[in-house]
C-alpha positions in Angstrom: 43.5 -12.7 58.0 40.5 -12.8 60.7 36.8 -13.0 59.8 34.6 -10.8 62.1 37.1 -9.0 64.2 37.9 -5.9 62.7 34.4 -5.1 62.3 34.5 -3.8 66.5 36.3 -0.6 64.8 32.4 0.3 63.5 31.8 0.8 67.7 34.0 3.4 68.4 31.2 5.9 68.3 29.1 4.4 70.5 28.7 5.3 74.7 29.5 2.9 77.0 26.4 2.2 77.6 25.2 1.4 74.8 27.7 -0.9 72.9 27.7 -2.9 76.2 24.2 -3.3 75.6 24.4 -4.1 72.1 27.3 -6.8 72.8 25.8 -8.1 76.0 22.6 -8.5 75.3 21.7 -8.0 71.4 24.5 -10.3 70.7 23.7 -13.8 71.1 26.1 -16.3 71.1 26.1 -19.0 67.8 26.2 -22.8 68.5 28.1 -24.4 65.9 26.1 -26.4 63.2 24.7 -29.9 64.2 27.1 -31.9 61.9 30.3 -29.9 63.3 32.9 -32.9 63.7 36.0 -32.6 65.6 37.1 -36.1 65.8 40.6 -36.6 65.3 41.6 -32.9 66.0 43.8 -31.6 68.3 43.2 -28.2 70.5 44.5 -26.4 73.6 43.5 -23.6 75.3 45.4 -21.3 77.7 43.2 -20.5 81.4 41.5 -23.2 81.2 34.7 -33.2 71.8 37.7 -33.3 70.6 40.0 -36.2 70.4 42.8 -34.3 72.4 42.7 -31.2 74.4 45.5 -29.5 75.8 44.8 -26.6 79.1 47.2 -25.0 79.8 47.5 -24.0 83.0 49.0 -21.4 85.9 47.2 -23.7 88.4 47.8 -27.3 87.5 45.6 -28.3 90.2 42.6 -26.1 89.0 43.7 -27.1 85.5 43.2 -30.8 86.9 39.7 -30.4 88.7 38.2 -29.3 85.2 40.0 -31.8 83.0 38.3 -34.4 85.3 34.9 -32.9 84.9 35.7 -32.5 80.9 37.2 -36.4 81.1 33.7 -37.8 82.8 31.6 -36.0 80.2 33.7 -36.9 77.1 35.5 -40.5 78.0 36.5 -41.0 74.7 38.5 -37.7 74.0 42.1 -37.4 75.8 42.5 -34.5 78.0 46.1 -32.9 79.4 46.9 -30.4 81.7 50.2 -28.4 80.9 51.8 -25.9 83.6 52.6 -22.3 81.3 53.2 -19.3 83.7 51.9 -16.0 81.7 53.6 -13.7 83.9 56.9 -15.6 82.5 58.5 -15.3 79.2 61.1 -18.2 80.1 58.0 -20.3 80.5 56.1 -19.2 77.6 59.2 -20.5 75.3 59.4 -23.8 77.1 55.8 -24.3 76.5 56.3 -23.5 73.0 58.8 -26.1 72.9 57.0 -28.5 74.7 54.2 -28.3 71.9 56.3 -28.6 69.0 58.2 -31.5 70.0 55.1 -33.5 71.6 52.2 -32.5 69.5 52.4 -33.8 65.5 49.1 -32.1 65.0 47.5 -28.9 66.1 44.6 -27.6 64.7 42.8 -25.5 67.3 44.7 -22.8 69.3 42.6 -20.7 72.1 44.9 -17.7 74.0 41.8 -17.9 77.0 44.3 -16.4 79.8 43.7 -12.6 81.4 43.6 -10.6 84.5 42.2 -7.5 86.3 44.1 -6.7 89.4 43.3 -3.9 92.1 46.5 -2.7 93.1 49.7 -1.6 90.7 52.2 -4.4 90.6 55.4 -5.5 88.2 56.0 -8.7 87.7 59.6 -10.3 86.8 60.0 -9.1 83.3 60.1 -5.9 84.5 56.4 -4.9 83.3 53.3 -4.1 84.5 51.6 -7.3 85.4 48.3 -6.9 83.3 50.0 -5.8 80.4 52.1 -8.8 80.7 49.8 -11.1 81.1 46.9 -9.2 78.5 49.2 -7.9 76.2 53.4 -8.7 75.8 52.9 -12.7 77.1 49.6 -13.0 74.9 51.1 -12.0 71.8 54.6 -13.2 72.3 52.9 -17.0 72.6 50.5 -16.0 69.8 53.8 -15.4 67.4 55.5 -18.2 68.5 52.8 -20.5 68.0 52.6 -19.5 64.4 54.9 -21.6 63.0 53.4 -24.7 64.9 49.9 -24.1 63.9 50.9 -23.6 60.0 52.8 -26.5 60.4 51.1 -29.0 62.2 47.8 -29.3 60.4 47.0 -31.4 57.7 47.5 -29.5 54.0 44.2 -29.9 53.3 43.2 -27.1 56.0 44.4 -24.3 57.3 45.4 -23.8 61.4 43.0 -21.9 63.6 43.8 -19.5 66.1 42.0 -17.4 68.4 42.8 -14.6 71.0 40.4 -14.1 73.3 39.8 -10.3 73.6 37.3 -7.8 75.0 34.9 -4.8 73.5 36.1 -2.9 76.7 39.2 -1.7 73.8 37.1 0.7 72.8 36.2 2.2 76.7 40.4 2.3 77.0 41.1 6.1 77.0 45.0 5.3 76.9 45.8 8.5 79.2 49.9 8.0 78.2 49.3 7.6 74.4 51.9 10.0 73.4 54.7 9.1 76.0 57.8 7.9 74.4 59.1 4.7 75.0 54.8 3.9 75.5 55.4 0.6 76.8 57.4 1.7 79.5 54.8 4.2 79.9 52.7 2.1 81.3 55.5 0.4 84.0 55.8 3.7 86.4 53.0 4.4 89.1 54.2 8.0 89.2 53.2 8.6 85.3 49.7 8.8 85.4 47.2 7.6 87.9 46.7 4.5 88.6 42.6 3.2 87.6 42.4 -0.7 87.5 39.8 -0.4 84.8 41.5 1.8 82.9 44.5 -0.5 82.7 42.4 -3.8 81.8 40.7 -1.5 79.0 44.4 -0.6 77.7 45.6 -3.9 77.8 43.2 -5.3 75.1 43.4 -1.8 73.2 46.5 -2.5 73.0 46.4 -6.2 72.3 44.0 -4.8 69.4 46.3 -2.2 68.0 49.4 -4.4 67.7 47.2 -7.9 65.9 46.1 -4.9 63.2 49.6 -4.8 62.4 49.7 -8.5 62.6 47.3 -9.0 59.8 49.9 -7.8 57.7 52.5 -10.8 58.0 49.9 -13.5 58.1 47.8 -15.7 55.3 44.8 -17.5 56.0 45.6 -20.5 53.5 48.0 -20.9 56.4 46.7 -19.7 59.7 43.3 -18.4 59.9 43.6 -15.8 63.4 40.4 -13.9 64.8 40.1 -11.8 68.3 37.3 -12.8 69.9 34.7 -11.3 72.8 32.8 -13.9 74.9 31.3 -10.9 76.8 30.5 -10.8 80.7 29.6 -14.3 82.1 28.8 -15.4 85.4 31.2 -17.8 87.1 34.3 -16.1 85.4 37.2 -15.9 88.0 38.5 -12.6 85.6 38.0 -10.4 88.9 39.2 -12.6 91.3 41.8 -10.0 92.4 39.4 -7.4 93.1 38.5 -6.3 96.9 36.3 -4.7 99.1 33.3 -2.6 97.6 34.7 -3.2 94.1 34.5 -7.5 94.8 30.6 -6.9 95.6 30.0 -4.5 92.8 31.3 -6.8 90.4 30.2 -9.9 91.7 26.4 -8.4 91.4 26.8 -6.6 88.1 28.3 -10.3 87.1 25.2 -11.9 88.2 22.4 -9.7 86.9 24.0 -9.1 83.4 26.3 -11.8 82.6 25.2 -14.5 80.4 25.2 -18.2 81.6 29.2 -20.2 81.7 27.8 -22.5 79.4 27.0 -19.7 76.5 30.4 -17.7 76.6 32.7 -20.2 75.5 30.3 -21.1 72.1 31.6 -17.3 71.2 34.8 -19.7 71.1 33.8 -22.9 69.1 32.2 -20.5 66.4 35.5 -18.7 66.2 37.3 -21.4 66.0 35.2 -24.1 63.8 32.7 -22.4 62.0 34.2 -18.8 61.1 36.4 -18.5 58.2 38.6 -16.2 55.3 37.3 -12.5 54.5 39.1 -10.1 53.5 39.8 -7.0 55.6 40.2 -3.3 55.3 43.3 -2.5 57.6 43.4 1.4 56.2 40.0 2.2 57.3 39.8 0.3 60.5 42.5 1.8 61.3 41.5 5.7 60.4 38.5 5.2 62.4 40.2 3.7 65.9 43.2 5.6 66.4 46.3 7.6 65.2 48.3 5.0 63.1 51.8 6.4 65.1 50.4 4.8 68.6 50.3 2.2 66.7 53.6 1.8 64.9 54.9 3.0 68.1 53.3 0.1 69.7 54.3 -2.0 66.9 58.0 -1.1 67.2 58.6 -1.4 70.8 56.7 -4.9 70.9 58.8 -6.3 68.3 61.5 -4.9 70.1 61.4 -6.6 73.3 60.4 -10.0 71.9 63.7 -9.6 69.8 65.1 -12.4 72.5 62.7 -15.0 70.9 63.0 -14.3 67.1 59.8 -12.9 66.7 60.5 -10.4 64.0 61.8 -12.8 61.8 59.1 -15.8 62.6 56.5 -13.1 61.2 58.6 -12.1 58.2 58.7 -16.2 57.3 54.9 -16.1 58.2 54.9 -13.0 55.8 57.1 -15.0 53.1 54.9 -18.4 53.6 58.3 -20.0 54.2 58.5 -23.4 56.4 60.0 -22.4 60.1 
């Protein structure tokens, strides 16, 4: 179950414009209520007061230089910095492992990570590197955390779990929608041309499309899971790969319309502390967005090439409410 995300399927009549208007600037972010208490939990959050926090990292030296800020402003709370490559699967498992066998609790999960790059490139898995890194790596972690979050959380409370997505899904115009295999599709420069945009606005469509189906195999007495938008903010490195006139169009858009650092990431603590259960229409989100066979499609394939890690039958057990 999610709370507030599949209500972004009500958009998908809007211009561009104008639901970036309505998200970026008649959308203000929530602070969490003034007795919110987080003492004793235990979070981590991918890209990036509690009593432990887990970032986990590309860059453990970046990952460093803001632990240490986050470690002078809260010296009471213990702060680590794991390495997790998202252009890896290898390394996505180890992390997995890593978690399970040194964390006993886990109650806050944050899938932060993402990228826009300028130029086409694969990366070792074979795939596109944005849609492995916004997409296949996102979702392959987010299944094989699962089990760890239902597990390693006190009875009394459901895990939380949040995938940090983007409004742009509904901009994506998915120009190889009915190629066959799709997710191969998108892994040829010669299919379609290529449009950097375009290809960050697929990636969270897709990323969209495939936690619909995703709804189905989960429970909220177990996990509680919700996409969430932060919207533009200044200071994001999101664009660091762009170039040229595109670096300086960005950079300015960035800094007359993005909200401050400090007001993105509250989109996150509400998400993830203060938003809970409700019960969502899957058949009519669904009928509004898009053709359901993109999406089984999608659905198919994805399951497909995480069939290496178990993932089909981690979300059936999910599905069942069975122990992993």
């Amino acid at each position: 179950m999610s709370s507030m995300s599949m209500q972004l399927g009500h958009a998908t009549g809007m211009s561009i414009v104008r639901s970036f208007i309505k998200s970026q600037f008649g959308t203000k972010p929530r602070r969490p209520p003034a007795d919110t208490d987080l003492s004793g939990q235990v979070a981590f959050i991918t890209g990036s007061a509690l009593s432990h926090l887990i970032l986990a990292v590309r860059s453990p030296e970046k990952g460093e230089n803001a632990a240490n800020k986050l470690r002078v402003e809260c010296p009471t709370s213990k702060i680590d910095v794991w390495p997790l490559e998202m252009s890896s699967f290898p390394s996505i498992q180890a992390f997995c492992r890593r978690v399970e066998t040194d964390l006993s609790r886990l109650d806050i999960t944050i899938l932060n990570a993402g990228i826009i790059q300028e130029n086409f490139g694969i990366c070792s898995t074979g795939h596109q590197e944005v849609i492995q890194v916004n997409f296949l790596s996102t979702f392959l972690l987010s299944i094989l955390m699962l089990p760890i979050c239902k597990n390693n959380v006190p009875r009394s409370s459901p895990g939380r779990f949040r995938i940090v997505s983007s409004g742009v899904a509904l901009w994506a115009k998915l120009p190889n929608r009915d190629k066959r295999p799709l997710l191969a599709s998108f892994d040829d420069p010669k299919d379609h041309r290529w449009d950097p945009a375009e290809r960050y606005f697929s990636s969270k469509m897709l990323g969209h499309l495939f936690f619909v189906r995703m709804l189905e195999y989960l429970n909220a007495d177990d996990v509680i899971v919700n996409l969430v938008e932060p919207g533009m903010c200044k200071g994001s490195e999101l664009h660091r790969g762009a170039k040229g006139a595109a670096a300086v169009f960005l950079n300015v858009f960035k800094a007359l319309t993005g909200r401050k650092p400090q007001d993105g990431p509250w989109t996150y603590v509400d998400a993830a502390v203060v938003k809970g259960k409700s019960p969502i229409d899957v058949s009519a989100w669904t009928g509004r967005f898009i053709r359901r066979p993109i999406m089984d499609a999608l659905w198919e394939e994805t399951l497909a090439e995480f069939e290496f890690a178990g993932a089909r039958a981690i979300l059936e057990k999910c599905k069942k409410r069975e122990i992993i």
